[in-house]
PASEBA-1860 file (N, C-alpha, C; in nm, 3 decimals):
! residues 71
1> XXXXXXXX> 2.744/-1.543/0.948/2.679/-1.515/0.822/2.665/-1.364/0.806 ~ 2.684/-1.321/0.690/2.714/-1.163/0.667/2.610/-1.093/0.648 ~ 2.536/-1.010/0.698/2.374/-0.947/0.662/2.417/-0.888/0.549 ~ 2.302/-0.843/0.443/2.289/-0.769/0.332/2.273/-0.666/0.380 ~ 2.266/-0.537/0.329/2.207/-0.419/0.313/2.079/-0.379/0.296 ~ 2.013/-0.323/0.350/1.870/-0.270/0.305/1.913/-0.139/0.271 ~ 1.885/-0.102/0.127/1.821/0.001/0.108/1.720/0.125/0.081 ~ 1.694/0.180/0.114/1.582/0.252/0.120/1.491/0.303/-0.015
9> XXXXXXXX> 1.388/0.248/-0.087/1.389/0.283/-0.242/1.341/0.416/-0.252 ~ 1.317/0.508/-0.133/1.266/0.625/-0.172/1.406/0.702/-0.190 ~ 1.477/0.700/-0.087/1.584/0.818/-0.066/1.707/0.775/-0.086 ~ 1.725/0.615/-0.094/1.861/0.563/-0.140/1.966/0.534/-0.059 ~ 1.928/0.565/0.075/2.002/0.569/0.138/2.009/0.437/0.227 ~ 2.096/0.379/0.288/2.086/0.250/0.374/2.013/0.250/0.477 ~ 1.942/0.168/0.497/1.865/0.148/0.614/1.955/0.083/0.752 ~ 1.947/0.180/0.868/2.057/0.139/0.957/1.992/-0.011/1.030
17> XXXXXXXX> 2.032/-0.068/1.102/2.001/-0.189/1.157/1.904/-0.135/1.290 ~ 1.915/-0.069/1.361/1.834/-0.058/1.437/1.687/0.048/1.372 ~ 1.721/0.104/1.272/1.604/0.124/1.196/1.539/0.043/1.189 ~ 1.601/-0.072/1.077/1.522/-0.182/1.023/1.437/-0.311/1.150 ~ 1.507/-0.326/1.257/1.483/-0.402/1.379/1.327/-0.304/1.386 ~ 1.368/-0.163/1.470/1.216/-0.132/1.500/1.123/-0.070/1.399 ~ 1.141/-0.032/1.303/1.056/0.015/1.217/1.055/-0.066/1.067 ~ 1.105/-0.165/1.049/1.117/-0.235/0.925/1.023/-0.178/0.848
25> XXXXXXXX> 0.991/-0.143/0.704/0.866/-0.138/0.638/0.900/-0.217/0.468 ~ 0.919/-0.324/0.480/0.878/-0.376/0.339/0.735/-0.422/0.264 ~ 0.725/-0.380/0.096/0.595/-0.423/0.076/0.657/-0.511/-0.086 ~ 0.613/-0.657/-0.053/0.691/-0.746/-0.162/0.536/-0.776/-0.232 ~ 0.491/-0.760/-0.304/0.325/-0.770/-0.383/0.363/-0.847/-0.520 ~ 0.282/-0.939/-0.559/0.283/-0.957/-0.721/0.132/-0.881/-0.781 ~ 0.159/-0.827/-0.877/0.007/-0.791/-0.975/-0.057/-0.862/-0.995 ~ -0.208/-0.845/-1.029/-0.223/-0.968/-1.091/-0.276/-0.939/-1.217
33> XXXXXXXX> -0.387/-1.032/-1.273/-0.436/-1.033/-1.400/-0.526/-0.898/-1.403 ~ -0.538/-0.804/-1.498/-0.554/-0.735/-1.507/-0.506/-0.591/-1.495 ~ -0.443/-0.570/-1.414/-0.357/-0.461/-1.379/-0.234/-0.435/-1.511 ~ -0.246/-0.284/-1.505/-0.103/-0.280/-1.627/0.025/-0.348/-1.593 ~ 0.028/-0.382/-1.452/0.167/-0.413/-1.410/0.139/-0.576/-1.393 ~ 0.062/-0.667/-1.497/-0.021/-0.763/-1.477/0.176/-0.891/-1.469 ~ 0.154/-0.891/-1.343/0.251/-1.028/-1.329/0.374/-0.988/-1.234 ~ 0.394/-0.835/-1.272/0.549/-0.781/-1.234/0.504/-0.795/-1.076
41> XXXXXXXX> 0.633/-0.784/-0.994/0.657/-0.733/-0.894/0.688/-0.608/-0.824 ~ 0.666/-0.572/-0.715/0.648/-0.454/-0.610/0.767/-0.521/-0.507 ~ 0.862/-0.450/-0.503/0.963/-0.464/-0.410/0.977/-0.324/-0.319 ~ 0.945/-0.279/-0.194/1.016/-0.160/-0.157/0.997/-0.187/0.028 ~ 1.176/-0.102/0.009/1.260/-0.124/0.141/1.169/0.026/0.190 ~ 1.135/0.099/0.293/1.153/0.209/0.321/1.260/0.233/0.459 ~ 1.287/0.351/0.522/1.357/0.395/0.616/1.229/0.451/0.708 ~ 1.237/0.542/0.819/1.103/0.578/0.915/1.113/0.661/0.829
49> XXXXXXXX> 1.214/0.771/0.786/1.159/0.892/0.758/1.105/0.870/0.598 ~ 1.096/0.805/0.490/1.049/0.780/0.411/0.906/0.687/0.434 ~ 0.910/0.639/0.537/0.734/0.585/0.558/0.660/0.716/0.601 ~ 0.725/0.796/0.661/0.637/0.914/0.721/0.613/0.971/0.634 ~ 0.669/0.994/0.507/0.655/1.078/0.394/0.504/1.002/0.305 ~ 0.590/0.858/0.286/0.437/0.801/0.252/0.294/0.781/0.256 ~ 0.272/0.792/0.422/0.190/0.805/0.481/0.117/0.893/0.488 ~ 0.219/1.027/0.521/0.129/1.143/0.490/0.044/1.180/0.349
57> XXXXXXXX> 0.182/1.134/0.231/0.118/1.131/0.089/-0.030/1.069/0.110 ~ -0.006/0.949/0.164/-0.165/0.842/0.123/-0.295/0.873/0.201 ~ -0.249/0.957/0.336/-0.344/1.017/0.423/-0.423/1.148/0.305 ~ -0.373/1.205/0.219/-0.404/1.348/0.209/-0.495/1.288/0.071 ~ -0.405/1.135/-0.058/-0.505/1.126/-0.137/-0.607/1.033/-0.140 ~ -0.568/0.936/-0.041/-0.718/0.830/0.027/-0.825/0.915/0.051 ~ -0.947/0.858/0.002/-1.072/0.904/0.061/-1.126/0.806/0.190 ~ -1.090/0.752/0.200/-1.069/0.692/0.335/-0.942/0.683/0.403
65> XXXXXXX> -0.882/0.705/0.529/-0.805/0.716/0.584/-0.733/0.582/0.602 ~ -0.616/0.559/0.574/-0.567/0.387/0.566/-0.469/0.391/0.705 ~ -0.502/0.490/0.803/-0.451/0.497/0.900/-0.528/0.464/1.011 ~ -0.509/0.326/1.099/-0.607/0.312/1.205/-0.527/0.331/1.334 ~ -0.599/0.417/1.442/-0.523/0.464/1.559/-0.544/0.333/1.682 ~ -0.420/0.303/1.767/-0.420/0.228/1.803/-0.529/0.272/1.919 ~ -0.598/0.178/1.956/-0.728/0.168/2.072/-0.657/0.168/2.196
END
């Protein structure tokens, strides 16, 4: 059976297989009622170096840190 492709929705680029094995990061969400995006879907592939980018983004505009360090 033939695997698909992952691609990466930040940078576009393919996600290699041993990327995706240890660092997979998909986030598949529906909206819901209320939200402007009330129904649509949230699809996104990332790569490591596009989660690191994310992360840092969400570290700097969270007022709480959505990063918990492993114990």
């Amino acid at each position: 059976m033939k695997q698909t492709s992952v691609i990466c929705n930040m940078c576009g680029n393919k996600i290699d297989e041993m990327d995706l094995a240890c660092n997979g990061f998909s986030i598949n969400y529906q909206f819901g009622y209320g939200s402007i995006h009330d129904g649509d879907y949230l699809n996104i592939d990332l790569c490591s170096e596009c989660q690191d980018k994310l992360v840092t983004h969400l570290k700097e505009v969270c007022k709480i840190d959505p990063i918990v360090q492993n114990a």
